[in-house]
mmCIF file as Biopython writes it, N, C-alpha, C and O atoms, coordinates in Angstrom:
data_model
#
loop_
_atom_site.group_PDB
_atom_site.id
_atom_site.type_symbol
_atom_site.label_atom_id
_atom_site.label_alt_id
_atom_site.label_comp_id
_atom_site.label_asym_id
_atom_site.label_entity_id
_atom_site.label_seq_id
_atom_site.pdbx_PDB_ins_code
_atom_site.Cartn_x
_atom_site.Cartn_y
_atom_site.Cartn_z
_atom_site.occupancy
_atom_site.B_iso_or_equiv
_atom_site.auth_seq_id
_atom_site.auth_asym_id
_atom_site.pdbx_PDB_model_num
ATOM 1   N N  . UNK A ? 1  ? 69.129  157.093 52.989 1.0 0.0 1  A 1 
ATOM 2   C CA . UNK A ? 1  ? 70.528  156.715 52.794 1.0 0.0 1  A 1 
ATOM 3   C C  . UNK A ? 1  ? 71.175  157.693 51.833 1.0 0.0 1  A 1 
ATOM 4   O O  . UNK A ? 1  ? 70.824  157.979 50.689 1.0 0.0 1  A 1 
ATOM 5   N N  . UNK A ? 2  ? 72.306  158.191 52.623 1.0 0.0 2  A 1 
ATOM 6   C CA . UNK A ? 2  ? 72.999  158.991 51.011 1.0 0.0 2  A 1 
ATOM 7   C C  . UNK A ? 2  ? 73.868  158.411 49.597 1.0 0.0 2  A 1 
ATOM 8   O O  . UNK A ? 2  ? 74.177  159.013 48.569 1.0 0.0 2  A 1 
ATOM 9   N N  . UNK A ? 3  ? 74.118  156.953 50.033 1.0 0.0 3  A 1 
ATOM 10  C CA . UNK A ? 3  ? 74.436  156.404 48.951 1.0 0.0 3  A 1 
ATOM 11  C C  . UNK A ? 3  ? 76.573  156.255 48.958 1.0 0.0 3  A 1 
ATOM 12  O O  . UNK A ? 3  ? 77.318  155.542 48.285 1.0 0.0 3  A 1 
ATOM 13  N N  . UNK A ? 4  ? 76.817  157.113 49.855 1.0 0.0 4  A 1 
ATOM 14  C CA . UNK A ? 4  ? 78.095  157.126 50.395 1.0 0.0 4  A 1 
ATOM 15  C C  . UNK A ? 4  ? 78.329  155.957 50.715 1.0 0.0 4  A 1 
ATOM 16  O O  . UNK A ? 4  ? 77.679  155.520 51.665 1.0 0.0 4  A 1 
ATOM 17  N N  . UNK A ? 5  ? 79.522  154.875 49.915 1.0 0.0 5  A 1 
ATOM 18  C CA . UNK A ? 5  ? 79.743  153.652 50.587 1.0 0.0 5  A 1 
ATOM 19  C C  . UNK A ? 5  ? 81.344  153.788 50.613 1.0 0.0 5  A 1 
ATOM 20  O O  . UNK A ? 5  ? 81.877  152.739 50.976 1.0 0.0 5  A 1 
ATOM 21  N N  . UNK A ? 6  ? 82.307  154.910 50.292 1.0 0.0 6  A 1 
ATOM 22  C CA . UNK A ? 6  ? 83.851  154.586 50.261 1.0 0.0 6  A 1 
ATOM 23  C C  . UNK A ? 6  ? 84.267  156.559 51.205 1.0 0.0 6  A 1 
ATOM 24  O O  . UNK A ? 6  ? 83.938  157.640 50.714 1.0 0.0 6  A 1 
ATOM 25  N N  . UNK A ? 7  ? 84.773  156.424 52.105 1.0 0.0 7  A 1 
ATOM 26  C CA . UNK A ? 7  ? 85.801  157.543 52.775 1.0 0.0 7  A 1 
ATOM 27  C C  . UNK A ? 7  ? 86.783  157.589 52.067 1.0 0.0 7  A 1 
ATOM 28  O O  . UNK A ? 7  ? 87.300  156.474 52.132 1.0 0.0 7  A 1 
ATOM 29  N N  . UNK A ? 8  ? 87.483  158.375 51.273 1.0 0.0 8  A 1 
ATOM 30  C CA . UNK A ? 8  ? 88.423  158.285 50.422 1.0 0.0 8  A 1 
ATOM 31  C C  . UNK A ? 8  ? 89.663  159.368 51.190 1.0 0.0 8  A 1 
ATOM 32  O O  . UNK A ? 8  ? 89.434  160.554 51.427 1.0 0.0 8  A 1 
ATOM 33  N N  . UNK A ? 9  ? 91.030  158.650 51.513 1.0 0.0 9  A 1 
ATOM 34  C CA . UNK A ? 9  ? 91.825  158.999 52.109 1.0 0.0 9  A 1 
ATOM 35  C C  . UNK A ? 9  ? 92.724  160.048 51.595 1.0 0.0 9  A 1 
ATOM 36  O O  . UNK A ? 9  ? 92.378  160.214 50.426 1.0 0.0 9  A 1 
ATOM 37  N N  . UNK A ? 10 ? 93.605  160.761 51.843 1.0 0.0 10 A 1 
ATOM 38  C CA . UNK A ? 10 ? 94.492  161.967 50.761 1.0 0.0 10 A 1 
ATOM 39  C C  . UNK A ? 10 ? 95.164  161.160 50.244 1.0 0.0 10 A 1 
ATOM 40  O O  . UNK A ? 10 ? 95.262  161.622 49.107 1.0 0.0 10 A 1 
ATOM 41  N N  . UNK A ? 11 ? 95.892  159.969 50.266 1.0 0.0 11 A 1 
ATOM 42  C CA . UNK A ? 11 ? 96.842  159.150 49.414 1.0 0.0 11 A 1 
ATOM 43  C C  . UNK A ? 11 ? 95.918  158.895 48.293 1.0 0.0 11 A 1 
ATOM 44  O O  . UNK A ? 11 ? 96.207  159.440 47.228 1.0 0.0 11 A 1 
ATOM 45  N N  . UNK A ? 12 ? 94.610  157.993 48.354 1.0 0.0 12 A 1 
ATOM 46  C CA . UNK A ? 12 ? 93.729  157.782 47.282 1.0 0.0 12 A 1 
ATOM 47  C C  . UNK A ? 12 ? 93.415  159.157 46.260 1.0 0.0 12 A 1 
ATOM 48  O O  . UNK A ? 12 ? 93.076  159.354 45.093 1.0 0.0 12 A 1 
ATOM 49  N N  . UNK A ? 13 ? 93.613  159.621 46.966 1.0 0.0 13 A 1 
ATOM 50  C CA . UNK A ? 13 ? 93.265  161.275 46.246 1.0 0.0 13 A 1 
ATOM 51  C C  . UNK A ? 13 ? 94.051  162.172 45.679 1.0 0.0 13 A 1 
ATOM 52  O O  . UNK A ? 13 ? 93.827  163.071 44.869 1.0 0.0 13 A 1 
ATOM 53  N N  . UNK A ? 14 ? 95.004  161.803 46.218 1.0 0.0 14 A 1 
ATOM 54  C CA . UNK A ? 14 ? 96.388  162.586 45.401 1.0 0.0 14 A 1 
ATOM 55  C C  . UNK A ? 14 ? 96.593  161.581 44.353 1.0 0.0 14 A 1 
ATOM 56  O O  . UNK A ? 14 ? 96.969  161.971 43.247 1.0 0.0 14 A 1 
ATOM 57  N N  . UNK A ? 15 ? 96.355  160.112 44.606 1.0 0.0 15 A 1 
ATOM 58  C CA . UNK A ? 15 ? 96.603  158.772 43.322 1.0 0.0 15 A 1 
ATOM 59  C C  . UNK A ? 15 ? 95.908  159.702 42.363 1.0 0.0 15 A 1 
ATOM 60  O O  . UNK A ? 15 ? 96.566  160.444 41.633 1.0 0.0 15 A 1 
ATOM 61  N N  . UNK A ? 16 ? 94.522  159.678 42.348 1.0 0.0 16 A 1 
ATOM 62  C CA . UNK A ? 16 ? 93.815  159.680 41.540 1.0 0.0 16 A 1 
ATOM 63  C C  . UNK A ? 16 ? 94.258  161.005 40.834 1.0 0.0 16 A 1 
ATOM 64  O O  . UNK A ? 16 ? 94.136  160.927 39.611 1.0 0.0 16 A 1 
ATOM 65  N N  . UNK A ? 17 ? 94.709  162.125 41.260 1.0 0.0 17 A 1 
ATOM 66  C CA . UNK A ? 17 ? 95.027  163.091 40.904 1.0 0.0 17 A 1 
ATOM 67  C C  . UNK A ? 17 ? 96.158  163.102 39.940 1.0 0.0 17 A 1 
ATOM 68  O O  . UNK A ? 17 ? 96.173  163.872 38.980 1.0 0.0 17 A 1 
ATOM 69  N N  . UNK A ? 18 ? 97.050  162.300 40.178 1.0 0.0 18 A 1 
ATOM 70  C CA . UNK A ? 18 ? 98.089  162.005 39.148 1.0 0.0 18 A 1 
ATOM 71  C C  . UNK A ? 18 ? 97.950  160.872 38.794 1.0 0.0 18 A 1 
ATOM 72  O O  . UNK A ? 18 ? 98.973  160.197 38.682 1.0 0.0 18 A 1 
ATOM 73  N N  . UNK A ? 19 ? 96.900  160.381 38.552 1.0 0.0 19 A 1 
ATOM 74  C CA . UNK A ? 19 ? 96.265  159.772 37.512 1.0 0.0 19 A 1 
ATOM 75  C C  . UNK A ? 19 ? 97.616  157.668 38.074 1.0 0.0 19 A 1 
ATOM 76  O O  . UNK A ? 19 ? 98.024  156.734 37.384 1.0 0.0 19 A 1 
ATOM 77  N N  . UNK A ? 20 ? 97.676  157.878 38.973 1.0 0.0 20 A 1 
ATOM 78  C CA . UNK A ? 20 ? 98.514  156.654 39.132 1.0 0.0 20 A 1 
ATOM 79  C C  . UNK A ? 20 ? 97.425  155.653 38.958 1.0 0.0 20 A 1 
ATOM 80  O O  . UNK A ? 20 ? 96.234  155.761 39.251 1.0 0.0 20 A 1 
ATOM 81  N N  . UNK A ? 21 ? 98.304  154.294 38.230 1.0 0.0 21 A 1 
ATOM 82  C CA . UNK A ? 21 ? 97.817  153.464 37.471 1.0 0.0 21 A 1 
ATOM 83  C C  . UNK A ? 21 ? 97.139  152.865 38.587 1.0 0.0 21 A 1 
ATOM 84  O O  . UNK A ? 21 ? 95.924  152.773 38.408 1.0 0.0 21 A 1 
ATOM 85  N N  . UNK A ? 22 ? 97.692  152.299 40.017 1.0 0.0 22 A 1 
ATOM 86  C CA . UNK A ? 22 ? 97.006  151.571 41.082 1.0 0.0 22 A 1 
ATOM 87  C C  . UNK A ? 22 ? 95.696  151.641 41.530 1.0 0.0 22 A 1 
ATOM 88  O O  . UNK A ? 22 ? 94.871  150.770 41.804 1.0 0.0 22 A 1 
ATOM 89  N N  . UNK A ? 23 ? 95.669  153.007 41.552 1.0 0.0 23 A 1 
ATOM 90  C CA . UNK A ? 23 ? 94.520  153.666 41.821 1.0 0.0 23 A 1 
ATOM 91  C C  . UNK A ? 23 ? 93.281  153.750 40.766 1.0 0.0 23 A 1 
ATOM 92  O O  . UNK A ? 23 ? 92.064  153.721 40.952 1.0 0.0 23 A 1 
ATOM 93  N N  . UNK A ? 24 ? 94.083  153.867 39.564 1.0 0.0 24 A 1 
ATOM 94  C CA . UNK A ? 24 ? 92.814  153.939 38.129 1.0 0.0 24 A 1 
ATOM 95  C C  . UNK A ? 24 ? 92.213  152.208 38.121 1.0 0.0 24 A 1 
ATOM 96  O O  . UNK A ? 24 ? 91.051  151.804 38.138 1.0 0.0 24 A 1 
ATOM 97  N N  . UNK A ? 25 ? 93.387  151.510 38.091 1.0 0.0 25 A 1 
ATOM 98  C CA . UNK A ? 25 ? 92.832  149.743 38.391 1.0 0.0 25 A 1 
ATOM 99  C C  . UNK A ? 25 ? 91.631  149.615 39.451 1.0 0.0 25 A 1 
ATOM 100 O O  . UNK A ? 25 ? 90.637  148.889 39.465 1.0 0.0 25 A 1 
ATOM 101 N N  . UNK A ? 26 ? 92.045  150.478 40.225 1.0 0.0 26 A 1 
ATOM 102 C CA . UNK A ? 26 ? 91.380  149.981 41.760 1.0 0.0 26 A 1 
ATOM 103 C C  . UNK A ? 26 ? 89.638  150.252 41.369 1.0 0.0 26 A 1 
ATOM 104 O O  . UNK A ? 26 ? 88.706  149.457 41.243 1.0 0.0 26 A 1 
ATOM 105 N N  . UNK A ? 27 ? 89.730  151.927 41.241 1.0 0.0 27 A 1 
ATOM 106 C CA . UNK A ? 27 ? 88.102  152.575 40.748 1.0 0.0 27 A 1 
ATOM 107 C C  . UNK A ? 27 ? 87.519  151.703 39.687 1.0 0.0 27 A 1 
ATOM 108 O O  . UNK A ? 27 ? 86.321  151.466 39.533 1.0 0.0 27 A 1 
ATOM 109 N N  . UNK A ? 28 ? 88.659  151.188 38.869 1.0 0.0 28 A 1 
ATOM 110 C CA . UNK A ? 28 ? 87.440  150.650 37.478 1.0 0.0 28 A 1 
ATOM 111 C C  . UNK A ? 28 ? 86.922  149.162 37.910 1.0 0.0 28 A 1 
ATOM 112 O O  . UNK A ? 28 ? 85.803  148.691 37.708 1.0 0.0 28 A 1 
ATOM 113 N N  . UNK A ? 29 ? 88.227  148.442 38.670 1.0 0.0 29 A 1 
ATOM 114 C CA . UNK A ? 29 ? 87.517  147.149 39.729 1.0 0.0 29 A 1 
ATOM 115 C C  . UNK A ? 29 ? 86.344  147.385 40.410 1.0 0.0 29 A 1 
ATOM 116 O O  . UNK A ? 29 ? 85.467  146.543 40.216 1.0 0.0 29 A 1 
ATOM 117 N N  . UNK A ? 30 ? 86.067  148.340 41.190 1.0 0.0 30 A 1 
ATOM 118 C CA . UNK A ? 30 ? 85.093  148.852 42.559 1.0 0.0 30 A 1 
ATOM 119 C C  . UNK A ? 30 ? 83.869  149.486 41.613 1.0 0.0 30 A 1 
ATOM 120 O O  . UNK A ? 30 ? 82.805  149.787 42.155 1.0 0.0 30 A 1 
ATOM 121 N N  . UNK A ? 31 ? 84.004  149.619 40.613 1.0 0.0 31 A 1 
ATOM 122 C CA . UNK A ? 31 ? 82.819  150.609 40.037 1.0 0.0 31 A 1 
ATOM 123 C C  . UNK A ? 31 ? 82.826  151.755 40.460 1.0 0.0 31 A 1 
ATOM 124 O O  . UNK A ? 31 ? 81.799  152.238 39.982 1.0 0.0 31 A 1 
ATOM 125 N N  . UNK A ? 32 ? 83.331  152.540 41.069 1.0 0.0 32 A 1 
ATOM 126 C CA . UNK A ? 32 ? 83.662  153.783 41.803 1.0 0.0 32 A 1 
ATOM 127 C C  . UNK A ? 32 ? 82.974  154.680 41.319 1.0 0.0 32 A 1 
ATOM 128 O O  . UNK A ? 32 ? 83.409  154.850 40.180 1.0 0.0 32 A 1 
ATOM 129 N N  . UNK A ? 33 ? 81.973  155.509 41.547 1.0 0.0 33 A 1 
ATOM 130 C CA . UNK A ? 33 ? 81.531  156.448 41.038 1.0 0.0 33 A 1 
ATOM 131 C C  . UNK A ? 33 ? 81.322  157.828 42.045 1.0 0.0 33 A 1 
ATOM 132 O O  . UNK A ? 33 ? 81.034  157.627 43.225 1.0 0.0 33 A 1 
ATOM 133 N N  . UNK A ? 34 ? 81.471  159.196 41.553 1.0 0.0 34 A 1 
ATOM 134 C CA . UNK A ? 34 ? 81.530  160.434 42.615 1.0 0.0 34 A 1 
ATOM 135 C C  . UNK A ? 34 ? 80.755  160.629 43.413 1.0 0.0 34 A 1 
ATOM 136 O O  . UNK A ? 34 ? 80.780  161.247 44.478 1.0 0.0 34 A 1 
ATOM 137 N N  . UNK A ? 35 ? 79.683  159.830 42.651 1.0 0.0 35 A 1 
ATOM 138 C CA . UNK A ? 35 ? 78.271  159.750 44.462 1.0 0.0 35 A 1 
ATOM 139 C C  . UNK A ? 35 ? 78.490  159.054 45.106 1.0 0.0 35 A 1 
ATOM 140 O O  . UNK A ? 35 ? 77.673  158.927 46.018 1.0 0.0 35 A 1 
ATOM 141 N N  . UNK A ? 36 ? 79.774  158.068 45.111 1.0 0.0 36 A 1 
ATOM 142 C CA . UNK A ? 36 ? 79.595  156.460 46.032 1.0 0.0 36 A 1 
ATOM 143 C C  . UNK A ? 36 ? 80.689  157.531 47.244 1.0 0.0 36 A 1 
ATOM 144 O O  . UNK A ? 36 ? 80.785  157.165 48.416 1.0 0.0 36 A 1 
ATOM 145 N N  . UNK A ? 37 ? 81.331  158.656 46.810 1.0 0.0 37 A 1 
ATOM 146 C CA . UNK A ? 37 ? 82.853  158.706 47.633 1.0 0.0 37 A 1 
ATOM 147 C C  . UNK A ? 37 ? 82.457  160.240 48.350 1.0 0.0 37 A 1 
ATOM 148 O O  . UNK A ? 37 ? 81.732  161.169 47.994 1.0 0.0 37 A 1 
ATOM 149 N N  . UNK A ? 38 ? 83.368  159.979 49.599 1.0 0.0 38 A 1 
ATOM 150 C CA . UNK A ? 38 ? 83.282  161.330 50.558 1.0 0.0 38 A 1 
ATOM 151 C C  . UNK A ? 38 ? 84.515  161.605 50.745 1.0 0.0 38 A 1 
ATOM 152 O O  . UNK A ? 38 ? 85.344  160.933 50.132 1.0 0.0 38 A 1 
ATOM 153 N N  . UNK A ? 39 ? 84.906  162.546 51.541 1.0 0.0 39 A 1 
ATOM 154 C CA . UNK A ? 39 ? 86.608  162.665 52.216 1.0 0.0 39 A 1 
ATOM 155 C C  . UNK A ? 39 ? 85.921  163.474 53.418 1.0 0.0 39 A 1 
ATOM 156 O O  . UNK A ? 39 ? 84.765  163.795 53.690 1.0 0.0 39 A 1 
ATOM 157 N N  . UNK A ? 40 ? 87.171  163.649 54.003 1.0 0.0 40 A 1 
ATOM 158 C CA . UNK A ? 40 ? 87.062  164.181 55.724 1.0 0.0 40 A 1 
ATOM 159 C C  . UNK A ? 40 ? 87.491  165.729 55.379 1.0 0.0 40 A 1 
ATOM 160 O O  . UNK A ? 40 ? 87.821  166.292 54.335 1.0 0.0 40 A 1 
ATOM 161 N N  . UNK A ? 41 ? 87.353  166.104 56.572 1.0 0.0 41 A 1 
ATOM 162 C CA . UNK A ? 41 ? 87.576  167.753 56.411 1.0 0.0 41 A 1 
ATOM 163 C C  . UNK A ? 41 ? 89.203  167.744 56.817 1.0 0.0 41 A 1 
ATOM 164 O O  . UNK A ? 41 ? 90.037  168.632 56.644 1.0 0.0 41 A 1 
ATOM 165 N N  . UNK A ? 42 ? 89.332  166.582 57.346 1.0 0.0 42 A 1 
ATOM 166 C CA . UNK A ? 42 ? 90.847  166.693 57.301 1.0 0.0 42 A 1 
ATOM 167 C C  . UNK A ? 42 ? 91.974  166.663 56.179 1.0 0.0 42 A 1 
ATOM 168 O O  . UNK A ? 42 ? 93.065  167.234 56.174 1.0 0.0 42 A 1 
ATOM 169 N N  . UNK A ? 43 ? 91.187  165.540 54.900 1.0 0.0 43 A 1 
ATOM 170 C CA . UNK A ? 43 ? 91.386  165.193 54.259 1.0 0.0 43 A 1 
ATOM 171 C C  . UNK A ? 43 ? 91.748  166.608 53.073 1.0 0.0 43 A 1 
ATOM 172 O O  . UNK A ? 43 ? 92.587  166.570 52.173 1.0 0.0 43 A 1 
ATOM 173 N N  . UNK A ? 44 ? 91.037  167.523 53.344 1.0 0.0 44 A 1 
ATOM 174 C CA . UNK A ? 44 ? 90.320  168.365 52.186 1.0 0.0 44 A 1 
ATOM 175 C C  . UNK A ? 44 ? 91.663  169.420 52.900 1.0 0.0 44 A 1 
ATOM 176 O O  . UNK A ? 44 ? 92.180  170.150 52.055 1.0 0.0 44 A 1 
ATOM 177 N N  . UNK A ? 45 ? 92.146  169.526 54.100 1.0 0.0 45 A 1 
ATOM 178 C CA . UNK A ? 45 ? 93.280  170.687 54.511 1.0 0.0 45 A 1 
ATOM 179 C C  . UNK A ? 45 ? 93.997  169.952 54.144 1.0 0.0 45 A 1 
ATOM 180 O O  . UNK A ? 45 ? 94.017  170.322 52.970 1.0 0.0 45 A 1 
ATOM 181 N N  . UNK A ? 46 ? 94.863  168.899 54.192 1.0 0.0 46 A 1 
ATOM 182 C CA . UNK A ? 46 ? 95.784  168.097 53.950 1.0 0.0 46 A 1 
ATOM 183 C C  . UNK A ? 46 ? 96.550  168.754 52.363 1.0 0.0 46 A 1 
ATOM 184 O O  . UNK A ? 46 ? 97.574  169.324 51.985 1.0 0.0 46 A 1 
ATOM 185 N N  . UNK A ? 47 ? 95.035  168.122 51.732 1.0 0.0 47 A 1 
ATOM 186 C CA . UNK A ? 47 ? 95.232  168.360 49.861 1.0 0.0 47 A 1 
ATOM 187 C C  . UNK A ? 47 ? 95.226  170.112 49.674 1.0 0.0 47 A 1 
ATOM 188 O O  . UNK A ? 47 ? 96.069  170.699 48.995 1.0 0.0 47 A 1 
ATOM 189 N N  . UNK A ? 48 ? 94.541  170.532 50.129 1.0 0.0 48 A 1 
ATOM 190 C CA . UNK A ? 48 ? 94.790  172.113 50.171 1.0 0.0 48 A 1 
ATOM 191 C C  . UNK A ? 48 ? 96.044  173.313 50.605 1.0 0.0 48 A 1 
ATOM 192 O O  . UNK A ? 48 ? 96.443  174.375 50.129 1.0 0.0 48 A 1 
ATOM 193 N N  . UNK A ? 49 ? 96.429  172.311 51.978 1.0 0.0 49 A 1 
ATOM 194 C CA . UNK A ? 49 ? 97.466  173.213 52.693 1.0 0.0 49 A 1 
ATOM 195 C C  . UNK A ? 49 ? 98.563  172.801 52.763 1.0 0.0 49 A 1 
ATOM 196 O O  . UNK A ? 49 ? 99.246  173.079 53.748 1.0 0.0 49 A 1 
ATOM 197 N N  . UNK A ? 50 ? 99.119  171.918 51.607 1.0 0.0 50 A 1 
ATOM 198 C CA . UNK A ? 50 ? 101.028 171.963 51.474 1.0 0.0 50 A 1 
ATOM 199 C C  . UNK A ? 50 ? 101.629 173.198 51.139 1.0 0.0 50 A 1 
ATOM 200 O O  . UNK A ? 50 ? 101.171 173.875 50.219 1.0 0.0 50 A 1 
ATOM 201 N N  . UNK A ? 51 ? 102.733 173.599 51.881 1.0 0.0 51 A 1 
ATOM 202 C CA . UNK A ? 51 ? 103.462 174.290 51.316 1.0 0.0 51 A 1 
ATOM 203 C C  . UNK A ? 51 ? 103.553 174.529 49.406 1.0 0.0 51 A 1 
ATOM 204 O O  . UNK A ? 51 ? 103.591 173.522 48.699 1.0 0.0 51 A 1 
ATOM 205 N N  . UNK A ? 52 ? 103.574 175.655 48.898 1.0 0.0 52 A 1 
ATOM 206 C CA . UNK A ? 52 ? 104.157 175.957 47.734 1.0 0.0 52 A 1 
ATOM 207 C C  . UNK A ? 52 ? 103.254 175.344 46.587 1.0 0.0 52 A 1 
ATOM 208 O O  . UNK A ? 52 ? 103.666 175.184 45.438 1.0 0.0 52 A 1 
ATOM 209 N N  . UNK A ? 53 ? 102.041 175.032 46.997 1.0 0.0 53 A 1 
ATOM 210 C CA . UNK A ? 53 ? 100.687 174.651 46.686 1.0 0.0 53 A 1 
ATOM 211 C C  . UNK A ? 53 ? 100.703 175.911 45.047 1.0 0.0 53 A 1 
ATOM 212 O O  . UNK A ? 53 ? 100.649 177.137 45.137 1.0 0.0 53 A 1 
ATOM 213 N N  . UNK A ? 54 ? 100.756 175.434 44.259 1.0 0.0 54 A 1 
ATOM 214 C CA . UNK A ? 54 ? 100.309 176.182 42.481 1.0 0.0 54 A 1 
ATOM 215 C C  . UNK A ? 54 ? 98.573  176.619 42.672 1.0 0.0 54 A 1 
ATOM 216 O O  . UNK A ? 54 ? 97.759  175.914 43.269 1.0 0.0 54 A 1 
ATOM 217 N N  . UNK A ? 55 ? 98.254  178.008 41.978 1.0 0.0 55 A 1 
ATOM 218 C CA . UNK A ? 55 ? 97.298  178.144 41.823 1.0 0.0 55 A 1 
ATOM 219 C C  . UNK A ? 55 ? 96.512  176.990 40.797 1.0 0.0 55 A 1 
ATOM 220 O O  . UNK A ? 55 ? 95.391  176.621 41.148 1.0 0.0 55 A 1 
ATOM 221 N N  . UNK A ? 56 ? 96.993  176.533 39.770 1.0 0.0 56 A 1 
ATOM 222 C CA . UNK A ? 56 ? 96.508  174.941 38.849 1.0 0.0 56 A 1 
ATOM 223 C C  . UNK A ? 56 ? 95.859  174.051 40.003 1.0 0.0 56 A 1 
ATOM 224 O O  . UNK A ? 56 ? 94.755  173.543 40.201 1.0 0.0 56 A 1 
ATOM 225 N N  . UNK A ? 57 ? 96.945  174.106 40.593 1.0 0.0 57 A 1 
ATOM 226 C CA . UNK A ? 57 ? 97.023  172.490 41.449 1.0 0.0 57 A 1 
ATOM 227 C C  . UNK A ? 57 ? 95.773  172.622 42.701 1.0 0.0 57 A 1 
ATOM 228 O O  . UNK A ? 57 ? 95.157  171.713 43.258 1.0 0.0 57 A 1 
ATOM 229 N N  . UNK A ? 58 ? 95.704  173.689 42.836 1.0 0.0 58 A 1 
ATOM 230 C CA . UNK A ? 58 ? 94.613  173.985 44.116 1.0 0.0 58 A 1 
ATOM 231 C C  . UNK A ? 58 ? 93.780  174.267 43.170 1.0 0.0 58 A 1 
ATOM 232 O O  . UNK A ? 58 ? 92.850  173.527 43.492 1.0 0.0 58 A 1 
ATOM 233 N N  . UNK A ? 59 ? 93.458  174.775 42.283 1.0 0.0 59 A 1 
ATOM 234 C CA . UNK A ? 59 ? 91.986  174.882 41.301 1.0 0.0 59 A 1 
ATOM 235 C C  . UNK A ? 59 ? 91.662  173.034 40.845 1.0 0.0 59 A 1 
ATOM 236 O O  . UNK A ? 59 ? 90.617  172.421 41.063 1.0 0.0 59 A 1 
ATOM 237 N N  . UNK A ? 60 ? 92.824  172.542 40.234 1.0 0.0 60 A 1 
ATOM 238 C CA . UNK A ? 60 ? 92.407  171.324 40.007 1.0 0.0 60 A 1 
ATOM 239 C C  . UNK A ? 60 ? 91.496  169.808 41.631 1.0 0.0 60 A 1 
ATOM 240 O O  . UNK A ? 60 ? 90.759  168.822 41.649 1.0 0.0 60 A 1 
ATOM 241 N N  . UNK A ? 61 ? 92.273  170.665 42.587 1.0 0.0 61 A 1 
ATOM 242 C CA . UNK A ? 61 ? 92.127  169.822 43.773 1.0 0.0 61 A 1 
ATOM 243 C C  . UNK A ? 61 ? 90.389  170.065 44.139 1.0 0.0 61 A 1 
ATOM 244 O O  . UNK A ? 61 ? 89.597  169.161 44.408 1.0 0.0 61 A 1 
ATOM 245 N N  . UNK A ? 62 ? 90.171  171.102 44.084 1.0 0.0 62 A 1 
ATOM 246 C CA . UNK A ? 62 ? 89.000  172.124 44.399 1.0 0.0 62 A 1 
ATOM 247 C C  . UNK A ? 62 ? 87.726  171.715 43.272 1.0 0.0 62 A 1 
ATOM 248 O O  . UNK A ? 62 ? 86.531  171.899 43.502 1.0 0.0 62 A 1 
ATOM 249 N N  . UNK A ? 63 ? 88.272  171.142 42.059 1.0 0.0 63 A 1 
ATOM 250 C CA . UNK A ? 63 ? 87.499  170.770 41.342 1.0 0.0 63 A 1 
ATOM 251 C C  . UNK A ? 63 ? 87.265  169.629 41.270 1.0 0.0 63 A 1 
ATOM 252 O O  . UNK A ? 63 ? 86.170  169.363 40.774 1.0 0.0 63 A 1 
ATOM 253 N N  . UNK A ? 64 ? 88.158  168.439 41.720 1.0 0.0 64 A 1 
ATOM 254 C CA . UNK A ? 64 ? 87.939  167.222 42.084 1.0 0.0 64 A 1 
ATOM 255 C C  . UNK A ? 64 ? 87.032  166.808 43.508 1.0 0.0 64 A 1 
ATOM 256 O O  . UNK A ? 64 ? 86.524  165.694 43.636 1.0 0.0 64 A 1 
ATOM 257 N N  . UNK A ? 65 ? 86.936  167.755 44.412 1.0 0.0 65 A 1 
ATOM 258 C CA . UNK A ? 65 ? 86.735  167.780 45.573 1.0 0.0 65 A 1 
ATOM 259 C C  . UNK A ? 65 ? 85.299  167.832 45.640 1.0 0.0 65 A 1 
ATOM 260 O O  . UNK A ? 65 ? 84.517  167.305 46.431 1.0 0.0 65 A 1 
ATOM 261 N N  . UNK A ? 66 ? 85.036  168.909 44.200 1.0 0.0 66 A 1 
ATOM 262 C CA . UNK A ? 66 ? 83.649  169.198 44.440 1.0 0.0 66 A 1 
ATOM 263 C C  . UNK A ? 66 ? 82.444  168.310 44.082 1.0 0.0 66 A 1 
ATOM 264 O O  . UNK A ? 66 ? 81.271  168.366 44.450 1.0 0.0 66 A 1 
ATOM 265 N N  . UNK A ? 67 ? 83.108  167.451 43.229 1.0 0.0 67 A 1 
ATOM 266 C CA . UNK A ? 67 ? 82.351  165.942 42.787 1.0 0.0 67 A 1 
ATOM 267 C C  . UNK A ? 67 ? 82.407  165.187 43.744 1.0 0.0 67 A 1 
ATOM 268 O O  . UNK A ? 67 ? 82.010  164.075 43.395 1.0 0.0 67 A 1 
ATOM 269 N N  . UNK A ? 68 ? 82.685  165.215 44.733 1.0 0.0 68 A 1 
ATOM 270 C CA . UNK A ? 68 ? 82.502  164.180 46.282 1.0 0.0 68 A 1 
ATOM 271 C C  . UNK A ? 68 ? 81.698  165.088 47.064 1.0 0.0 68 A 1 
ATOM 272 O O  . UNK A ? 68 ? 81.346  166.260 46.929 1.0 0.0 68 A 1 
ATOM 273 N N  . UNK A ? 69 ? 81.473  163.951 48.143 1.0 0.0 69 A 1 
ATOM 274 C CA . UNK A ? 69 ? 80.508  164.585 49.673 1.0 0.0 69 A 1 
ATOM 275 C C  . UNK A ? 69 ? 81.362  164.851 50.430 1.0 0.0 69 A 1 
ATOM 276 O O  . UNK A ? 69 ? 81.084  165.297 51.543 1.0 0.0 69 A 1 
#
């Protein structure tokens, strides 16, 4: 088993990224931890390929990304 129990969507992921409160409630309810969570490869162009995308903002995305499966 890999231990993967949550698909985490780009809305959940952009939450978490700006730190929105819904989302911080939600993880500390769920126990959420970076081994429990994956995203899709769709998920990962989505957060990567907006227009006008900051070098920060794609280093920060890239570094959040890399603590998931």
């Amino acid at each position: 088993m890999s231990g993967i129990k949550y698909l985490l969507d780009t809305n959940f992921i952009l939450g978490l990224l700006k730190s929105q409160a819904e989302i911080l409630v939600e993880i500390q309810q769920l126990k959420l931890t970076a081994g429990q969570c994956a995203y899709s490869a769709v998920t990962r162009m989505e957060l990567l390929g907006f227009t006008g995308i900051s070098r920060d903002e794609e280093t920060l995305i890239r570094h959040k990304l890399a603590r998931l499966t």
